[in-house]
DRENDO-1510 file (C-alpha; in Angstrom, 1 decimal, always signed):
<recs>
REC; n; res; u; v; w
REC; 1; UNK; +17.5; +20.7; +25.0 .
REC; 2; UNK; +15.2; +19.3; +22.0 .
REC; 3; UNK; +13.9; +22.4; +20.5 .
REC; 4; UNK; +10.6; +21.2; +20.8 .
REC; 5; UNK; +10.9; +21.6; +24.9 .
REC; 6; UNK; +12.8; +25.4; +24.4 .
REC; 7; UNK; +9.4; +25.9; +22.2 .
REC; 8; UNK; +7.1; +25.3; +24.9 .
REC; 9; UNK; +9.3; +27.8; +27.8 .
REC; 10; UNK; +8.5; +30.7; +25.3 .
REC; 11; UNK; +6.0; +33.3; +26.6 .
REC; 12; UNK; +4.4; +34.0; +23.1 .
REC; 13; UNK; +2.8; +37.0; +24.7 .
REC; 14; UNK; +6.4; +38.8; +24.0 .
REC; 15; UNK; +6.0; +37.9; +20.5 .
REC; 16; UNK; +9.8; +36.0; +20.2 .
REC; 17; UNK; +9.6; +36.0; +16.6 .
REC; 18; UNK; +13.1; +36.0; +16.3 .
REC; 19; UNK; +13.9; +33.2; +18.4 .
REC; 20; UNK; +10.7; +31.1; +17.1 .
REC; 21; UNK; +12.0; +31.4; +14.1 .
REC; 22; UNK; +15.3; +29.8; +15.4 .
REC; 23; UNK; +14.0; +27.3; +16.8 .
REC; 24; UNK; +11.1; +26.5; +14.0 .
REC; 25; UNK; +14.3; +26.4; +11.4 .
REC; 26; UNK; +15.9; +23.7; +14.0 .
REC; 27; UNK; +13.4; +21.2; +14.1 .
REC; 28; UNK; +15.7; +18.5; +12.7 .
REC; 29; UNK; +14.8; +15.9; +9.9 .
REC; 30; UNK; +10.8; +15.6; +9.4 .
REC; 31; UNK; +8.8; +13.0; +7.9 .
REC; 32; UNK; +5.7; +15.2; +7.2 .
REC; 33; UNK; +2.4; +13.5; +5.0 .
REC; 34; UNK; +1.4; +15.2; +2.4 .
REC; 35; UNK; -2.7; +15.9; +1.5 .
REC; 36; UNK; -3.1; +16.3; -2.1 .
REC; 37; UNK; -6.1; +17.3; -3.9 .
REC; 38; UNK; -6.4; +16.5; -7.7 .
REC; 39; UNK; -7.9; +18.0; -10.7 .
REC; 40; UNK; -10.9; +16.0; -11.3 .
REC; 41; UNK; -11.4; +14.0; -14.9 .
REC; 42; UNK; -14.1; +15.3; -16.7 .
REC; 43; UNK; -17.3; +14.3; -16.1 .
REC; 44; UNK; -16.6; +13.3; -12.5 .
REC; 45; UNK; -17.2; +14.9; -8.5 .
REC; 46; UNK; -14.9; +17.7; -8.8 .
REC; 47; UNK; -13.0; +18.2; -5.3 .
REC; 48; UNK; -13.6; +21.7; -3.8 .
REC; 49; UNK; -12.7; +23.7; -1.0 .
REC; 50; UNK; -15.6; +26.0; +0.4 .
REC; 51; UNK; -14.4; +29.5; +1.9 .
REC; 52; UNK; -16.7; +31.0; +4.5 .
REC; 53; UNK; -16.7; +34.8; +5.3 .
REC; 54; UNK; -18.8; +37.3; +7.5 .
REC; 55; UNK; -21.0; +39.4; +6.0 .
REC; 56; UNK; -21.3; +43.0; +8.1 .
REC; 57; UNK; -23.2; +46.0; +7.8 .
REC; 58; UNK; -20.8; +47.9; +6.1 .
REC; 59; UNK; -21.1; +44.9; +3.5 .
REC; 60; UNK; -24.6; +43.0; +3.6 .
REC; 61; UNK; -23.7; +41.2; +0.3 .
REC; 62; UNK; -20.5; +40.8; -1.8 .
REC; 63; UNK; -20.1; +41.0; -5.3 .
REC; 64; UNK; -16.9; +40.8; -6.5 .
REC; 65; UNK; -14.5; +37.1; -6.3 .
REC; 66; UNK; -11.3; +39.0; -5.0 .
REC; 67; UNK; -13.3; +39.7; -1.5 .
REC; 68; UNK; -14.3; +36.1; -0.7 .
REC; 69; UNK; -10.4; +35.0; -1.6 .
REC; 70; UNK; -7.6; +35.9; +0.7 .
REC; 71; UNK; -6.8; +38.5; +2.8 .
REC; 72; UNK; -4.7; +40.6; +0.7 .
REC; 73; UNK; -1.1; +41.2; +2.9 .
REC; 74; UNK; -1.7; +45.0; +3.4 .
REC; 75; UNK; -4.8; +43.9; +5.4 .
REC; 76; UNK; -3.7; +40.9; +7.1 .
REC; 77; UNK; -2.5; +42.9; +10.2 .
REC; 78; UNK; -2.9; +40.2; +12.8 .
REC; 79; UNK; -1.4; +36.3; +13.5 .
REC; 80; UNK; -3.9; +33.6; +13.2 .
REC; 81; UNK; -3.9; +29.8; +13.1 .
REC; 82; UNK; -1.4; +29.3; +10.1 .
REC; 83; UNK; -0.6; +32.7; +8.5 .
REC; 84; UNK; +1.4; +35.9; +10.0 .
REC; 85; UNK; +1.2; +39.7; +8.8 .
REC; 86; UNK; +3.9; +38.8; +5.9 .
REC; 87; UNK; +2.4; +35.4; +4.9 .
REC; 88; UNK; -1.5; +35.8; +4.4 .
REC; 89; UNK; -3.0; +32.7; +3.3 .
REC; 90; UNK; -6.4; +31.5; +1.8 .
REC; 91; UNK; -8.9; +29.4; +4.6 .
REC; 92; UNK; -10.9; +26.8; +3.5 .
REC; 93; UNK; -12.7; +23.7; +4.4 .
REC; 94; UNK; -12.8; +20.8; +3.0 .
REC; 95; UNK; -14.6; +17.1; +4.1 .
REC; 96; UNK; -13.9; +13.5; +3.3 .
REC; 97; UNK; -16.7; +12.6; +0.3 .
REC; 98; UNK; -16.0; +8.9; +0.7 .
REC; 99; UNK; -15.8; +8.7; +4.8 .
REC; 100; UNK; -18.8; +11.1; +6.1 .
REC; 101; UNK; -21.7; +9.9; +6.2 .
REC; 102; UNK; -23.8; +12.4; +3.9 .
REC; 103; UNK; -27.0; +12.4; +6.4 .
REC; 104; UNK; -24.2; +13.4; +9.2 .
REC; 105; UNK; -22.7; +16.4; +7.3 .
REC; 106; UNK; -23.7; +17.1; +3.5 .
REC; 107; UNK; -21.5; +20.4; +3.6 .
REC; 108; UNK; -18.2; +21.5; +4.6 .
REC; 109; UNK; -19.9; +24.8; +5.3 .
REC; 110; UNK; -20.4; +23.3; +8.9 .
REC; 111; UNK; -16.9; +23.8; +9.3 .
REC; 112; UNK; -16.7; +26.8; +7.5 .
REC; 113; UNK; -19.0; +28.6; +9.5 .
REC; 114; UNK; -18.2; +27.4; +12.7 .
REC; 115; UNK; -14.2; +28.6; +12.0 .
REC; 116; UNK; -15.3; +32.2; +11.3 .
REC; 117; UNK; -18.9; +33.6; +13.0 .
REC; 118; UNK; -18.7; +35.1; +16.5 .
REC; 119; UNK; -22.4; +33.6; +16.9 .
REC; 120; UNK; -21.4; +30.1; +16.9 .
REC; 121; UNK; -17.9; +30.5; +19.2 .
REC; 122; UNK; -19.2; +32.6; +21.7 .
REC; 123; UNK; -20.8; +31.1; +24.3 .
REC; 124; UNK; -22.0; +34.7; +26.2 .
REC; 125; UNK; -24.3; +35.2; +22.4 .
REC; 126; UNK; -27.5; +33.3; +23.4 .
REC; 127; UNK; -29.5; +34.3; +20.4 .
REC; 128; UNK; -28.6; +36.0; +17.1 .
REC; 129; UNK; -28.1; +36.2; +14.3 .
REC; 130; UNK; -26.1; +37.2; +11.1 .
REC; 131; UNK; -25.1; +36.6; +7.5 .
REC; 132; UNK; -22.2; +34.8; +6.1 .
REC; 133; UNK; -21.2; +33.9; +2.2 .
REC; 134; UNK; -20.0; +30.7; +1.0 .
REC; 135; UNK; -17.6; +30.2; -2.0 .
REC; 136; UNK; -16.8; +27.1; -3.7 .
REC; 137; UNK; -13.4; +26.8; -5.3 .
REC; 138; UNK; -12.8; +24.2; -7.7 .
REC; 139; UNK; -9.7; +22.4; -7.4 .
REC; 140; UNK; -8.2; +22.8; -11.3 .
REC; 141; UNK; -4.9; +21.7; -10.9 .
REC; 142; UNK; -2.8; +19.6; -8.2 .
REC; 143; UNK; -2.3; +21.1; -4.6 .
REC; 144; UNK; -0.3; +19.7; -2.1 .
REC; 145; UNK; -0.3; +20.4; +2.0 .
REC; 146; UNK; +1.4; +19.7; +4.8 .
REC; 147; UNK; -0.8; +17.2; +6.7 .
REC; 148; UNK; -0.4; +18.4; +10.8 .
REC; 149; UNK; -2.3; +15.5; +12.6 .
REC; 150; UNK; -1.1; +13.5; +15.8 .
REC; 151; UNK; -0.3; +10.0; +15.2 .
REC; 152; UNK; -0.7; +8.9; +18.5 .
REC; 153; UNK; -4.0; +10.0; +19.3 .
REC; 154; UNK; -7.6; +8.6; +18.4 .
REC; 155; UNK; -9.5; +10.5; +16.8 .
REC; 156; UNK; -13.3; +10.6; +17.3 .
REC; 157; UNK; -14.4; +10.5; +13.7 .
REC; 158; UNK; -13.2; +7.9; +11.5 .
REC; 159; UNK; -11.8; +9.5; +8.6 .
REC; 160; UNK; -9.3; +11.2; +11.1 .
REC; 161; UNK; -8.3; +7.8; +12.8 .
REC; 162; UNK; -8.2; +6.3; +9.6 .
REC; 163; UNK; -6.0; +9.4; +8.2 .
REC; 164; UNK; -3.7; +9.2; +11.4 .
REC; 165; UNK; -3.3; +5.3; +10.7 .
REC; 166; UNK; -1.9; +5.5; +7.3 .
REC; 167; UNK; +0.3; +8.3; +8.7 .
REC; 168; UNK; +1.8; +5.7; +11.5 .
REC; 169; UNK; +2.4; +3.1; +8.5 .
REC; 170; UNK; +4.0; +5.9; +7.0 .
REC; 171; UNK; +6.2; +6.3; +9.8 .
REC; 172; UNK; +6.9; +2.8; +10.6 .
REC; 173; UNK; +9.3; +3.1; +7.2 .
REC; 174; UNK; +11.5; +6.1; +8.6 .
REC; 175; UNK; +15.0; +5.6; +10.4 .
REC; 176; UNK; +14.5; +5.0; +13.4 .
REC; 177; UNK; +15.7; +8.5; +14.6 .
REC; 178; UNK; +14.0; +10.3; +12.3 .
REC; 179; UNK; +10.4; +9.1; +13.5 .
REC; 180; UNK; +11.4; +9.9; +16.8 .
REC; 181; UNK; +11.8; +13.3; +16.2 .
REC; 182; UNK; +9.0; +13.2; +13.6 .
REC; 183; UNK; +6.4; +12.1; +16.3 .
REC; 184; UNK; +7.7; +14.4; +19.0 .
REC; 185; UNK; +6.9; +17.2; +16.8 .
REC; 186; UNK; +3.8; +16.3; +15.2 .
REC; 187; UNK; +2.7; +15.8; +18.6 .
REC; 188; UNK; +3.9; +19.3; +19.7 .
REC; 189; UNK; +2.7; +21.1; +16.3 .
REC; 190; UNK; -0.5; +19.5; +16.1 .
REC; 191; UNK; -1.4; +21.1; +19.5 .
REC; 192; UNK; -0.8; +24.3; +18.7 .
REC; 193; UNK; -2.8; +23.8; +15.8 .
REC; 194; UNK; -5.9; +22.3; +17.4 .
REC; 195; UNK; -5.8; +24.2; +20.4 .
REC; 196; UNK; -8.4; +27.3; +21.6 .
REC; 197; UNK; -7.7; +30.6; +21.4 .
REC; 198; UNK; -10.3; +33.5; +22.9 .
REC; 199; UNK; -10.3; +36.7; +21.4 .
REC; 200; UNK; -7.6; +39.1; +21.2 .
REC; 201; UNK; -4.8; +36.6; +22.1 .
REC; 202; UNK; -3.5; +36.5; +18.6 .
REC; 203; UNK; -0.1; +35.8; +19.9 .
REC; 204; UNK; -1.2; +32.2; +21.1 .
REC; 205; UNK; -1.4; +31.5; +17.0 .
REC; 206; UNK; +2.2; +32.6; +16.7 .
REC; 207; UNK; +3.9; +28.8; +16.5 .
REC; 208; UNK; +1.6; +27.3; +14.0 .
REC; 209; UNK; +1.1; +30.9; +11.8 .
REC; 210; UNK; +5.0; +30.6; +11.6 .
REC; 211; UNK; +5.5; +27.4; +10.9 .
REC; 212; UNK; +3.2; +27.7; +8.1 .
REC; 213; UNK; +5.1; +30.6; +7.2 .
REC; 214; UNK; +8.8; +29.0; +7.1 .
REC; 215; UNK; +7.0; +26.0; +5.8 .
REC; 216; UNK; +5.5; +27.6; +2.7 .
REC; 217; UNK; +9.0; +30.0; +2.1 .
REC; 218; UNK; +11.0; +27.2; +2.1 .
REC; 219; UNK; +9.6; +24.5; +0.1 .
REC; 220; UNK; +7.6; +23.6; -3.0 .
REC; 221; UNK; +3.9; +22.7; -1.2 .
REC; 222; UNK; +1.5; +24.8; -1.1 .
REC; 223; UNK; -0.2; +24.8; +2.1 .
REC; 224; UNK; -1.4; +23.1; +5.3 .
REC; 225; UNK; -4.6; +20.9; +6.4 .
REC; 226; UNK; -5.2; +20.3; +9.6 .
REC; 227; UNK; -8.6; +19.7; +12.0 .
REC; 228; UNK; -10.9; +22.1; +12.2 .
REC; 229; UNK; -10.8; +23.3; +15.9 .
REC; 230; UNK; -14.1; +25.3; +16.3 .
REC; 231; UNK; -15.8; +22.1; +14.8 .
REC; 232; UNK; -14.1; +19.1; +17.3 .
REC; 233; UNK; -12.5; +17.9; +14.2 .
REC; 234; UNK; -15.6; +16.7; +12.2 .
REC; 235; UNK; -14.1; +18.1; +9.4 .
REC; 236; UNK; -10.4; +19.7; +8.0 .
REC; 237; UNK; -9.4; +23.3; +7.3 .
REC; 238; UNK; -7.0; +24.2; +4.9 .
REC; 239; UNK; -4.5; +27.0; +4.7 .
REC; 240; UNK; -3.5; +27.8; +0.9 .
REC; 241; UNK; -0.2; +29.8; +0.0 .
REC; 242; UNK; -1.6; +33.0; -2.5 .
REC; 243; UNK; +0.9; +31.9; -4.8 .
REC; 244; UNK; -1.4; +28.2; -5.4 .
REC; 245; UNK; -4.8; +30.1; -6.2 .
REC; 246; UNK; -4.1; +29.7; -9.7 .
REC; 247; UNK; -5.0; +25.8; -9.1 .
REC; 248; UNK; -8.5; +27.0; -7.6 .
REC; 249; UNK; -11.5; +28.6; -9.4 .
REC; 250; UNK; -14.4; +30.1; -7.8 .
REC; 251; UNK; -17.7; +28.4; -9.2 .
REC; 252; UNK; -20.5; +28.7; -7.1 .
REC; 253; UNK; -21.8; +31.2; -4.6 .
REC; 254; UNK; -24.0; +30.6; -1.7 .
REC; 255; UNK; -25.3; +33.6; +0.7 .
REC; 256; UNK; -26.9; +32.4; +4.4 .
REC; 257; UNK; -28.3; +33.5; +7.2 .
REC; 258; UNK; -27.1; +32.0; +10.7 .
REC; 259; UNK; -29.6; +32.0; +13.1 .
REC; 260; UNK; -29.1; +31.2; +17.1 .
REC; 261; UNK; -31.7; +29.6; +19.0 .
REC; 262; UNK; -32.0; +28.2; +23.1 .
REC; 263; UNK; -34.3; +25.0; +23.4 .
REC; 264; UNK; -36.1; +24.5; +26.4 .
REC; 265; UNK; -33.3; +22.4; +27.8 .
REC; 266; UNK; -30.9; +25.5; +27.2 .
REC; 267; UNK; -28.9; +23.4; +24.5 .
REC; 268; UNK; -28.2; +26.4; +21.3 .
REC; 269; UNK; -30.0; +25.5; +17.9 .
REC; 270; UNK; -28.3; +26.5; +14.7 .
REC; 271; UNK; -29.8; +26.9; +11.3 .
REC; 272; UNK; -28.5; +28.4; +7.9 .
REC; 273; UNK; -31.2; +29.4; +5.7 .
REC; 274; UNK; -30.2; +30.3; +1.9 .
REC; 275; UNK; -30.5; +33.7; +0.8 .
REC; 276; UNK; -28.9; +34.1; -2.4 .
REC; 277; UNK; -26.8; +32.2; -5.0 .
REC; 278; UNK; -25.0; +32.1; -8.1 .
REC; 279; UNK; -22.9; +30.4; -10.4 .
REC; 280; UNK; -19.5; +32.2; -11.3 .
REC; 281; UNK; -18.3; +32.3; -14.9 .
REC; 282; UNK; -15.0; +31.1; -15.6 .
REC; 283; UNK; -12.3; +34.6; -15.5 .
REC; 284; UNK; -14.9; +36.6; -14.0 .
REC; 285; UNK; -14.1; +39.1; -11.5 .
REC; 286; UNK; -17.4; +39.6; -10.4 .
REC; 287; UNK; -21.0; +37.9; -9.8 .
REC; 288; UNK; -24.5; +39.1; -8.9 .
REC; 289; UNK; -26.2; +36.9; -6.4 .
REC; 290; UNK; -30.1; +35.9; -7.2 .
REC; 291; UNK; -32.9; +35.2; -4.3 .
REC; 292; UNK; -33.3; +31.8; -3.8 .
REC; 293; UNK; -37.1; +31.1; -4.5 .
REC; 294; UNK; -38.7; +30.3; -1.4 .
</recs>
């Protein structure tokens, strides 16, 4: 049996690790695309990855560039979609400049904030709100992911499709036997990647978290990209290795408030409305964020 079909028998709620990572280690010959970002030439758009995180009570604002990074290890207690307790990794999300249409979605902090506030995923919230803190991290020096997309679906937004079709040319050059497999597990991993999980079922992330996790241990790359779930796919999330922030640099700081509205057709209205910002300082461990002038 192709371990791609044992994969799917596993109750994950048993938390196999051993065995998934059997199986993960026995996918056979993979021909993955890779996403990379580049260092921008002076003077042009620099490519960055905006990081979204929840603002609580305990900490209204944040001032320091170490708390709107990773989750150090000793924190990271729990699976999510593409790190483990042992491999914490860095979030982002990042959109295609080029592709989107800049009236559609100006900001990847769409994404963002639909991956990580409670007020947009739950359905049972009907009005709220909260605060959440965008950072923007320049890309300074090559990064390289793992692209997990399916390449024989359509996707609704173009830049997906139009990703997934260079993938299938990309294919079309393999061995025969090795696009076989390649698809079949594409097909397989991409699920797992894209698929929804409710609250407190952490071990439904346990096949993508360790893939990532033998994928990152075992090679040079430094990460993963794949479609942002909580957003249909209208834009991508990334999942950085620690060991790669050296190629990012926080620059900017944006604090928002997410507020939750019903219509009168009960259809939920969403707004962000900026608080606070700054600009970071190159080496700085800390910043001080400064009202935005209404």
């Amino acid at each position: 049996m192709h371990a791609i079909d044992q994969l799917k028998e596993l109750d994950l709620s048993e938390y196999p690790i051993a065995e998934l990572d059997r199986l993960l280690t026995s996918l056979g010959p993979l021909g993955i695309m890779l996403t990379d970002y580049h260092k921008t030439p002076e003077g042009q758009y620099s490519k960055e990855i905006e990081r979204a995180v929840n603002n609580t009570k305990e900490e209204p604002e944040f001032s320091t560039v170490s708390r709107i990074s990773y989750k150090p290890a000793k924190f990271n207690s729990n699976y999510l979609r593409a790190s483990t307790p042992k491999n914490t990794m860095f979030y982002g999300a990042v959109i295609s400049e080029e592709d989107f249409d800049k009236e559609e979605m100006k900001y990847p902090r769409i994404v963002g904030a639909s991956e990580i506030s409670s007020l947009m995923r739950n359905s049972d919230v009907i009005e709220g709100w909260s605060r959440l803190t965008f950072g923007n991290w320049e890309v300074t020096e090559d990064i390289s992911l793992a692209t997990i997309i399916d390449p024989t679906i359509d996707y609704e937004h173009p830049y997906l499709n139009s990703l997934k079709n260079k993938y299938v040319e990309f294919l079309n050059e393999m061995p025969e036997d090795v696009r076989e497999n390649t698809v079949k597990c594409l097909k397989f991993l991409s699920a797992e990647f894209s698929k929804y999980v409710s609250g407190g079922n952490n071990h439904e992330y346990l096949i993508s978290a360790k893939f990532t996790e033998i994928f990152t241990k075992t090679s040079t790359y430094d990460g993963v990209v794949y479609p942002s779930v909580q957003s249909k796919g209208y834009g991508l999330c990334v999942a950085i290795h620690p060991r790669a922030m050296s190629k990012l640099k926080l620059t900017k700081v944006l604090q928002c408030k997410l507020t939750k509205t019903v219509r009168e057709d009960g259809e939920n209205d969403f707004q962000l409305l900026n608080e606070k910002h700054c600009l970071v300082e190159d080496g700085a461990e800390t910043f001080e964020l400064k009202e935005i002038e209404k």
